[in-house]
N, C-alpha and C positions, 0 to 999 in steps of 0.2 A: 369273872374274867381271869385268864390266865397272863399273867407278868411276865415277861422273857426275862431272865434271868442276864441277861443281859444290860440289862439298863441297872441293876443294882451293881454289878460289877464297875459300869459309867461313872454313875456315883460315888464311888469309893473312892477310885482313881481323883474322879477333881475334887474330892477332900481331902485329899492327903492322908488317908488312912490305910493305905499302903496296900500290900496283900488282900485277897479278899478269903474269906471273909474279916469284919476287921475281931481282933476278939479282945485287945486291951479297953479300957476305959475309956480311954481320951481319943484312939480311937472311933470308937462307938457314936462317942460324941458329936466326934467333927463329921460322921455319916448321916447323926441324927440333924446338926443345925445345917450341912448341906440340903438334906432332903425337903428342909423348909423353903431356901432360898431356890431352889431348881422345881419348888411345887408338888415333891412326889411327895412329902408328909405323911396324908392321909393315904396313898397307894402304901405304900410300905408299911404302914402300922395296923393292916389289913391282910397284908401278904402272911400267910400259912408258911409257905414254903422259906422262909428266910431264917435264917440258924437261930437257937432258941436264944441265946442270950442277947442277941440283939432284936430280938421281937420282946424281950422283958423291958428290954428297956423303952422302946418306941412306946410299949402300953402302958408306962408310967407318966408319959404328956396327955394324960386324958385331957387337962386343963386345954389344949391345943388343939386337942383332938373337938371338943365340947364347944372351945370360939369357930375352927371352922363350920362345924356344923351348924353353928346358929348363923353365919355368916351367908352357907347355901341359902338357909331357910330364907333369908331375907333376900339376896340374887331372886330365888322363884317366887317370891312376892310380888315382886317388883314385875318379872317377867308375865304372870299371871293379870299385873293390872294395865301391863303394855297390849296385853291381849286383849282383855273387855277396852280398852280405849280406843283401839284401832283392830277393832270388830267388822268386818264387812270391805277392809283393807287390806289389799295384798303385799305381804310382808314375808320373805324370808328371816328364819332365824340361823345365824353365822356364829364361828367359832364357838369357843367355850360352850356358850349357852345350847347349842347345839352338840356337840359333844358330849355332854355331860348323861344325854338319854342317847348318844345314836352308838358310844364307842362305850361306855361304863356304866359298870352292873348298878352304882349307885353315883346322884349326883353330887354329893359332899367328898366323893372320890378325887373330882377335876376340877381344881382350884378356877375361881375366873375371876378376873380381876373388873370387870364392866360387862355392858351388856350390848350387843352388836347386831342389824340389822340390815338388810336392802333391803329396798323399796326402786319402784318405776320411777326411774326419772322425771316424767311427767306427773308422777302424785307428788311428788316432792315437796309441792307448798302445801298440797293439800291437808297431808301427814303434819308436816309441822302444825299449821294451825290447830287440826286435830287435837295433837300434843297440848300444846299452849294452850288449849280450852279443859284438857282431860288436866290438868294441873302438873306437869314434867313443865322446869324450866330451863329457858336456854342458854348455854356456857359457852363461853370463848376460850377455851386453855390454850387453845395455840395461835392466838396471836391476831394479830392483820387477816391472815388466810381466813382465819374461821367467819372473819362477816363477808365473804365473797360465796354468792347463792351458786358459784362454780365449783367448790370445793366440791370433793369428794362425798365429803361427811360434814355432818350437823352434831353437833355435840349439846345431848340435855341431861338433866338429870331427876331423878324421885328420892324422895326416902336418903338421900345420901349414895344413892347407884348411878353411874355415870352411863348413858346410851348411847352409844354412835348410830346415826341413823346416815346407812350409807346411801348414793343413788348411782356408786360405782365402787369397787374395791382400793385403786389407786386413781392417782390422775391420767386422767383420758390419752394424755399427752406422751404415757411414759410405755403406751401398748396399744392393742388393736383387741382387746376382748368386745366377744361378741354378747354383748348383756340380753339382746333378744333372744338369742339361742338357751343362754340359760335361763330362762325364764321360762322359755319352752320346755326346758326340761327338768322342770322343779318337780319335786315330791310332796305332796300332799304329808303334814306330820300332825300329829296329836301331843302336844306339850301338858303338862300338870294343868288344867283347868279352862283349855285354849288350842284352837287348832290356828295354824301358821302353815311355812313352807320351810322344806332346809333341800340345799343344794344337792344335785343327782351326784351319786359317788366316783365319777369321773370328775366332775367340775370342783367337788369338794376339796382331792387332791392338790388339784391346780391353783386352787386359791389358799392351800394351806402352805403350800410349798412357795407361793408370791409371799402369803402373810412375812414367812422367814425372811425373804429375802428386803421387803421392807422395812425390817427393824435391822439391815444386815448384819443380820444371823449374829446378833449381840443379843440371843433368847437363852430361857433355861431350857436343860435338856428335855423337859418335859413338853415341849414343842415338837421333838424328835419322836418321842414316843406316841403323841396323836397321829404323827402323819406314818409312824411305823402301823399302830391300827388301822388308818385309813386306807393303806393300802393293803392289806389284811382283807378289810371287808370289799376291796373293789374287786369283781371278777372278770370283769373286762379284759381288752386287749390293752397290754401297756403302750402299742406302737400309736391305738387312739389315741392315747395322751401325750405319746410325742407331736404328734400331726396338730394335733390341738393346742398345744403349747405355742408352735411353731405358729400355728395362726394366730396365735392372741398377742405372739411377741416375747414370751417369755420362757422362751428356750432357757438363758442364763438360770432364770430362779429355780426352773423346776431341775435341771441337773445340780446346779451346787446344792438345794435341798434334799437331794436323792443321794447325792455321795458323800452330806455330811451325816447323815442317817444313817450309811452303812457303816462308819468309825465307829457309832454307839452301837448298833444291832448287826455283826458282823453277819449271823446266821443269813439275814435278808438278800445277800449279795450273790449265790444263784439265782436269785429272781429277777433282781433290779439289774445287777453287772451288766447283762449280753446288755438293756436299755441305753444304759449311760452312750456307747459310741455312737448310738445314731444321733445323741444327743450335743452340736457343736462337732467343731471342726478339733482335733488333738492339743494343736496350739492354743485355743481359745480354754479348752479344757486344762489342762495345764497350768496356761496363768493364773484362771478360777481357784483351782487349789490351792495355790500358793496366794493366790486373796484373799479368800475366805477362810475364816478362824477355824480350828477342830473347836468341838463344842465343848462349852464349859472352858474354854480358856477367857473369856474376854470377863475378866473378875470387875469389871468399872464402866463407869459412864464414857462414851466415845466418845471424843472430840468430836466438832462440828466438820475438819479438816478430811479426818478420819471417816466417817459417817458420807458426806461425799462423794469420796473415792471410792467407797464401796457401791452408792448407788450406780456411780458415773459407770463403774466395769460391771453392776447384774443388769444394764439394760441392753436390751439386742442389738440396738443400729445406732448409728451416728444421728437419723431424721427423729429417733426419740428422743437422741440424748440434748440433740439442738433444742427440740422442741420442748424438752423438761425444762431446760435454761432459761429458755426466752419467757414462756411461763407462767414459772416460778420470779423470774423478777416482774411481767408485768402484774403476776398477781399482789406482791408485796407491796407494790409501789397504790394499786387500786383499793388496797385493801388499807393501807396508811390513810390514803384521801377518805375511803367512807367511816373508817374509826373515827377520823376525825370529825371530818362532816357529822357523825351522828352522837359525837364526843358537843357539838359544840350546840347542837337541836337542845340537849339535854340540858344544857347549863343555861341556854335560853328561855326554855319551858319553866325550869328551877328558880330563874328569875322574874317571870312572869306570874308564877304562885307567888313568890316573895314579895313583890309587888303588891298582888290582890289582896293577899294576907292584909299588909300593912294597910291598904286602904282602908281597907273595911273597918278596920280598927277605928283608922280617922273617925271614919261616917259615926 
């Protein structure tokens, strides 16, 4: 695959290595330990075309080079045993994992940090139990939310790999996606050892460009660069994917995705530009910009404050943003009640071993 020259130029800039190319020492440096923290590591140490002394040096982290590759291998392990488990199960595979075969020559190229899936809504218990019997156990990292069978996502894990097993992208509440429609129009994939489904290259788009906007756009650049391939490979009409946005609700995400992609990939903006105005009213567009970060500045953890105010301005209408509100706190408040409730089964159950234990002893 070819690298736009562009996105190494990205790079330099938010490391502080000034000019490109960079050609001092410390320089080099600060290009090499960004390229780790923004994901591109393995793209760059790969890349032919980048000036020699800085390709000597990226080829002296074989060490780096050597942990992510063993790290892929384990990702497709994992993926491989998610597949004979839930064999006969319709499953899309999402982000990274998907990326890794549909946009890069090789998968140790496209860092991923977990492994990501939708499933029908209606298989939803199914698949868990599935899971739970194929031996993946189940995690709650986030909190109250995660023991509510509404949430979005179910969070398990194998081997030390974390799975989100979605039966929606975001919450239902924050958009109008039409989950029938994509599912009507999935593509049939072949992964390393395992056939699955990954999203049609219109929908792909739309849900990469949400992904950004769910994490608001506090990602590495290298989120910029899949959805610069993703629409590379789409040949579509772009005006679909406005019309389509606009019916799922997420107009917001998909234009500040699109215009913070063209700051790193200038060349794209004949393509994308004439899109952007259908996309939102001048005014709305406008604030957006001055909302949303350029990429690669947000060097830290957001505040909760922070984090917020970003979702509060990437949702369409005032009926999602009530309805994200209301929610989100009666899911907090349902999801406190069954922790606890199922917090206190447990320490019941615990004392009722404890109990038998001790009898039996008696006897």
């Amino acid at each position: 695959m070819e690298v736009p020259l562009s996105v190494w130029i990205a790079l330099g800039k938010i490391s502080g290595a000034g000019s490109w190319p960079p050609e001092s020492k410390e320089s080099i440096q600060a290009f090499i330990n960004e390229s780790v923290v923004q994901n591109l590591f393995m793209l760059a140490a790969q890349d032919t075309s980048l000036p020699p002394r800085l390709r000597v040096a990226l080829q002296h982290n074989e060490g780096l080079r050597a942990l992510t590759r063993f790290r892929t291998d384990i990702m497709i392990r994992t993926m491989q045993r998610l597949g004979r488990v839930l064999e006969g199960e319709p499953f899309i595979i999402l982000k990274g994992a998907d990326y890794q075969f549909r946009l890069y020559d090789s998968p140790d190229l496209r860092f991923m940090a977990d492994l990501d899936i939708l499933v029908p809504r209606a298989r939803r218990e199914s698949v868990h139990q599935t899971l739970t019997e194929g031996g993946f156990v189940r995690r709650y990292p986030a909190g109250v939310v995660n023991y509510l069978e509404s949430h979005h996502e179910t969070v398990f894990s194998w081997g030390g790999v974390v799975i989100d097993v979605h039966h929606g992208f975001i919450q239902r509440q924050r958009n109008r996606i039409d989950y029938e429609a994509i599912w009507s129009r999935r593509v049939p994939a072949q992964f390393p050892g395992f056939s699955a489904f990954r999203l049609d290259d219109g929908d792909a788009v739309l849900h990469h460009a949400l992904g950004i906007a769910i994490k608001e756009f506090n990602v590495p650049i290298s989120r910029y660069l899949d959805l610069y391939l993703l629409i590379d490979r789409f040949n579509g009409d772009l005006a679909e994917l406005v019309t389509r946005a606009r019916e799922w609700r997420i107009e917001r995400a998909l234009y500040a995705a699109l215009r913070r992609m063209i700051d790193v990939f200038p060349e794209v903006e004949p393509r994308i530009g004439p899109t952007l105005p259908t996309l939102l009213s001048p005014r709305v567009r406008q604030h957006l910009d001055q909302i949303i970060p350029l990429p690669g500045t947000d060097r830290s953890r957001l505040t909760r404050r922070e984090q917020l105010r970003r979702k509060w301005h990437l949702m369409d209408g005032y009926q999602e943003r009530v309805g994200f509100l209301v929610c989100h706190y009666m899911a907090l408040t349902r999801g406190i009640v069954l922790k606890a409730s199922r917090a206190g089964i447990k320490v019941r159950r615990h004392d009722a071993d404890v109990n038998s234990d001790v009898g039996s002893t008696t006897d």
